[in-house]
N, C-alpha and C positions, 0 to 999 in steps of 0.2 A: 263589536266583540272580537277577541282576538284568540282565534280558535289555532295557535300555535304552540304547541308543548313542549313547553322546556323541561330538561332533564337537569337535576343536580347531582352529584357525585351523595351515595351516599342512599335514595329513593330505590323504593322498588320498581317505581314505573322504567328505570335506567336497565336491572338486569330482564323486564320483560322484553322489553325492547331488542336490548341484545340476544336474547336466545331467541326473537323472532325473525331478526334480522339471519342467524348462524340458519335457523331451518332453509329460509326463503334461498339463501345461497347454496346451501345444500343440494337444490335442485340440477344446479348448472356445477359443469366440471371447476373447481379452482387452482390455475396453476401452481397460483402463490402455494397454498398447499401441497402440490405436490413438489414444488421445489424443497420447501421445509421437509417433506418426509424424505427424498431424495439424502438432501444434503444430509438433516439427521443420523437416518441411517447408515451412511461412508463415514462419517465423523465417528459414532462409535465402535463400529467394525477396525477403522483405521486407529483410532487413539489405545484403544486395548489391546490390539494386535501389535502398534509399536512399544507400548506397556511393556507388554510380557517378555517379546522380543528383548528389550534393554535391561529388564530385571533378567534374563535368563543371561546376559552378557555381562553383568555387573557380578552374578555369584559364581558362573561357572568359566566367564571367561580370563583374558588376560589384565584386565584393571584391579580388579578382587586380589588375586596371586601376586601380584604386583607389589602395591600398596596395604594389601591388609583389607581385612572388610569393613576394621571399623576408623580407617582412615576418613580424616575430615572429606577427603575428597568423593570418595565412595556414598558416606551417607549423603554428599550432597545429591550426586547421581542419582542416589535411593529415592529420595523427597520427590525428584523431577520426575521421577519414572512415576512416582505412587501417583503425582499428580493429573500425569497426561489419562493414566487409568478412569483414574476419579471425574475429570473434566469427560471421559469420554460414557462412565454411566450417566452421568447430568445430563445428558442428553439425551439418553435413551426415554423418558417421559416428553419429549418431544416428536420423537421417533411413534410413539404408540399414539397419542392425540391426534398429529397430522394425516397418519394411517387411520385411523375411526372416521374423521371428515371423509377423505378419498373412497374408503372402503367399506365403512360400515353406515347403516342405518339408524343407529344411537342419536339418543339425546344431545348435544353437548354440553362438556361435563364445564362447570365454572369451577376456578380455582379459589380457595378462603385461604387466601395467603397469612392472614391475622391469628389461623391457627398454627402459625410456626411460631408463636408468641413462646413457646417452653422453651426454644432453644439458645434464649436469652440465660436461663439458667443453667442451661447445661456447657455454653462457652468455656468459662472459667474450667471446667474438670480437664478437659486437655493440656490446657496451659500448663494446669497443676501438677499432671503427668508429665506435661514434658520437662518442668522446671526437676523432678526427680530422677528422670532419667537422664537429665544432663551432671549429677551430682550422684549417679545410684551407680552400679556396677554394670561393668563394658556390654553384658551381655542386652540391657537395657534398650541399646540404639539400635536394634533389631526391631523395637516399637514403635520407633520413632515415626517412620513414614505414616503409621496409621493414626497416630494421631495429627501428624501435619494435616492429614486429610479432616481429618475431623475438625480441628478446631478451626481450621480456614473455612468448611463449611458452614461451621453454626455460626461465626464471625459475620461472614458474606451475610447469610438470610436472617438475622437476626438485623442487621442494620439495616436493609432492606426494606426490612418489615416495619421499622420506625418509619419510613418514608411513606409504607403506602396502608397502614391498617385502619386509615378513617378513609380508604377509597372501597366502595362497592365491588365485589366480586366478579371478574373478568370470565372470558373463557381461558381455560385453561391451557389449550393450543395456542391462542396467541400469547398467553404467559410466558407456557418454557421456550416458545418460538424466540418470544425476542429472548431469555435469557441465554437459551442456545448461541444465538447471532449473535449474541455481545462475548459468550467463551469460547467460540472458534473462527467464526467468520469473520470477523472484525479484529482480532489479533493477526489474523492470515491475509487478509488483505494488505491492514497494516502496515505488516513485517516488507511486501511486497514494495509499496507507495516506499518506505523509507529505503529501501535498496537502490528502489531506481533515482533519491533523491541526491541518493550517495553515489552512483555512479557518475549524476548531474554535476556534482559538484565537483568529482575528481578530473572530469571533463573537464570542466572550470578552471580549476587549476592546473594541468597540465597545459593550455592552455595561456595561461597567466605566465609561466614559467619561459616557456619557449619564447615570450617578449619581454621577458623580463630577465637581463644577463646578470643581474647584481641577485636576483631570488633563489636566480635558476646553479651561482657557484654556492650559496649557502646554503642550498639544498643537496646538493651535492657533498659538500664538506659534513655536513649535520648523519649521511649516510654512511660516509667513511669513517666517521666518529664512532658511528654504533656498529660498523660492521667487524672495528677492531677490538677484540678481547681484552684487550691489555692497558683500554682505557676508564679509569676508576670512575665510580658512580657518579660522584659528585661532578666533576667532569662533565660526564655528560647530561646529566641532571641541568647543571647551567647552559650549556647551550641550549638543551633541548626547552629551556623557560626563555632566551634569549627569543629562540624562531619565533615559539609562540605566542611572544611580545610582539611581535609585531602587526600593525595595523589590517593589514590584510589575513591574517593566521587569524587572528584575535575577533574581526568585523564576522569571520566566515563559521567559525563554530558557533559563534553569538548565533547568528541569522539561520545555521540547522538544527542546533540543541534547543537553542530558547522560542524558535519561530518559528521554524518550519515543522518539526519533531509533533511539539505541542497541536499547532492547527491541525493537523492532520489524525491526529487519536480524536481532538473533540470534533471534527466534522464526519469523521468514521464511528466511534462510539453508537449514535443514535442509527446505526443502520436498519435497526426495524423497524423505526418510525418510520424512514424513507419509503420505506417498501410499502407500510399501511396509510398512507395519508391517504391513497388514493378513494379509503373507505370510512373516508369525512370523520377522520377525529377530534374530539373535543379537546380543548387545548390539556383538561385533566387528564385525558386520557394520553395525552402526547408525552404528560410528565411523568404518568405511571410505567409505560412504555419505555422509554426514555431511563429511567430509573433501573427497572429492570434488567434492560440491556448494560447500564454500568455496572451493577452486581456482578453481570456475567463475566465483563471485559475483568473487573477487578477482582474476581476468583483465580480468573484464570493468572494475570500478573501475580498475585499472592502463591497459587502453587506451583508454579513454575521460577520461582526466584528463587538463585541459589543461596544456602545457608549452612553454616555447620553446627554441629552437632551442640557446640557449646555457646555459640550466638542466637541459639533457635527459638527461642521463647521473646528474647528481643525486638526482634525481626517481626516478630509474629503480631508484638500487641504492638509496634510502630508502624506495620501495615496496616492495621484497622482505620487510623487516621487519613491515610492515603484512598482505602475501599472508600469511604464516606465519602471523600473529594470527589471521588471517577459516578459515583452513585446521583452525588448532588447535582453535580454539573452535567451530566448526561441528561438527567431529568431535565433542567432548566431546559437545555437545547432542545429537549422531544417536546416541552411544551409550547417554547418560540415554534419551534417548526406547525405543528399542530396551530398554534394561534395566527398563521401567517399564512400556512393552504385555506385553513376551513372558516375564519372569522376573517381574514382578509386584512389580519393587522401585520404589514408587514413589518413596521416599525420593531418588534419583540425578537 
């Protein structure tokens, strides 16, 4: 007889399990945990703080007086600011779960993600606002940021929600954990990994240059080109497409934008898988994970993207296609990862 119990995605025997598993751990300190509340915690403190900081520079200081307030430039500011805000309360249910584990005695709470199923209908209402305040009077783009925020949100967890509403109810801490770590951790990283890849490469080419005397004068001329005023667009439009014809200009942004750029988001994306394998995931649970954490990465790219005021509803429903891509393909990865620690297929 084979007295081994399998779990499907979907059974009740799956959330017994797990809430028995959350108590049993309960007992012993988790750091993992308290990284999550640590982190948490800084992330919303920090992103609301530079929030407000930026909104109070944008209206009261010299950009505002400048340009006008309802200059493209300005509301794009406004969007970025409303967003860093936004991404930084997303967090704050992160911040309170992680804290209940460390601190309190509570049950832990599971998450029914499948009840954000409304905000499927409530998408469209933002859009429809914004498309009127793009076409209503000046005073209108005052509202804009809060609906960027809105309709990015219901957008985000309403796709989401298609990905994971036939998977069983998780806990809730590790929910907004991983979606936390896919809206800041993981864009912060990131940003870091491609600076230093960019450094790498300037390396590289500085480098290239100095043995190379034929690159190294039409580099040089290409700079004199643009350093002079009085040379017309076009001008320098053709040179500047001559340089970057060339096989080494041409081979090297291929090999950062198309190959290094990309590896690097989808090996970072699933960063909370990383962190949770160690507590033998099921390969479902690696995709729901996984899933999650792109939601998070692709909230956060959606509200932090610049936009003006009369492209904004564009932008809005051509990112929804992009959130799906970061959501799908995150998932696929947390689920190879998960099928490759805890089933041993590394092949996936």
């Amino acid at each position: 007889m084979n007295n081994k119990l399998e779990v499907t995605p979907g059974s009740g025997t799956e959330e017994t399990l797990s809430q028995n598993d959350q108590i049993t751990e309960s007992k012993s300190f988790d750091w993992l945990s308290a990284g999550q509340f640590a982190f948490s915690l800084l992330a919303v403190l920090s992103l609301i703080f530079i929030s407000l900081v930026s909104l109070v520079a944008i209206l009261f200081g010299g950009v505002s007086s400048d340009l006008g307030l309802l200059d493209t430039q300005v509301i794009s500011s406004l969007l970025f600011t409303a967003g860093l805000g936004f991404a930084g309360m997303l967090l704050i249910p992160s911040t309170i779960y992680s804290g209940r584990r460390l601190f309190g005695t509570s049950p832990p709470v599971f998450a029914h993600w499948d009840k954000m199923a409304w905000l499927a209908f409530f998408f469209p209402i933002p859009i429809l606002f914004g498309l009127l305040i793009q076409n209503g009077p000046a005073w209108g783009l005052y509202l804009l940021p809060f609906i960027h925020v809105l309709a990015n949100g219901a957008s985000i967890f309403w796709i989401l929600n298609l990905g994971r509403m036939r998977f069983p109810p998780k806990s809730a801490q590790r929910n907004w954990g991983a979606f936390g770590a896919g809206l800041t951790l993981t864009p912060a990283i990131t940003f870091i990994v491609e600076i230093l890849l960019l450094i790498i490469s300037g390396i590289f080419w500085l480098v290239l240059i100095q043995t190379r005397p034929d690159l190294e004068q039409e580099v040089r001329y290409l700079l004199s080109v643009v350093s002079e005023s009085s040379v017309e667009s076009e001008t320098l439009a053709r040179w500047a497409g001559e340089f970057v014809a060339r096989p080494e200009v041409t081979g090297s942004l291929f090999l950062y934008f198309s190959l290094l750029i990309p590896l690097v988001e989808e090996l970072l994306k699933p960063l909370a898988v990383y962190l949770l394998l160690g507590r033998k995931l099921q390969p479902w649970e690696g995709f729901m994970i996984g899933a999650t954490a792109g939601a998070g990465y692709a909230l956060f790219d959606n509200l932090t993207i610049g936009a003006g005021a009369d492209t904004w509803s564009f932008v809005m429903v051509s990112r929804m296609g992009t959130a799906g891509i970061h959501i799908l393909t995150t998932g696929l990865v947390g689920w190879g990862l998960a099928s490759a620690w805890t089933v041993k297929n590394y092949g996936r």
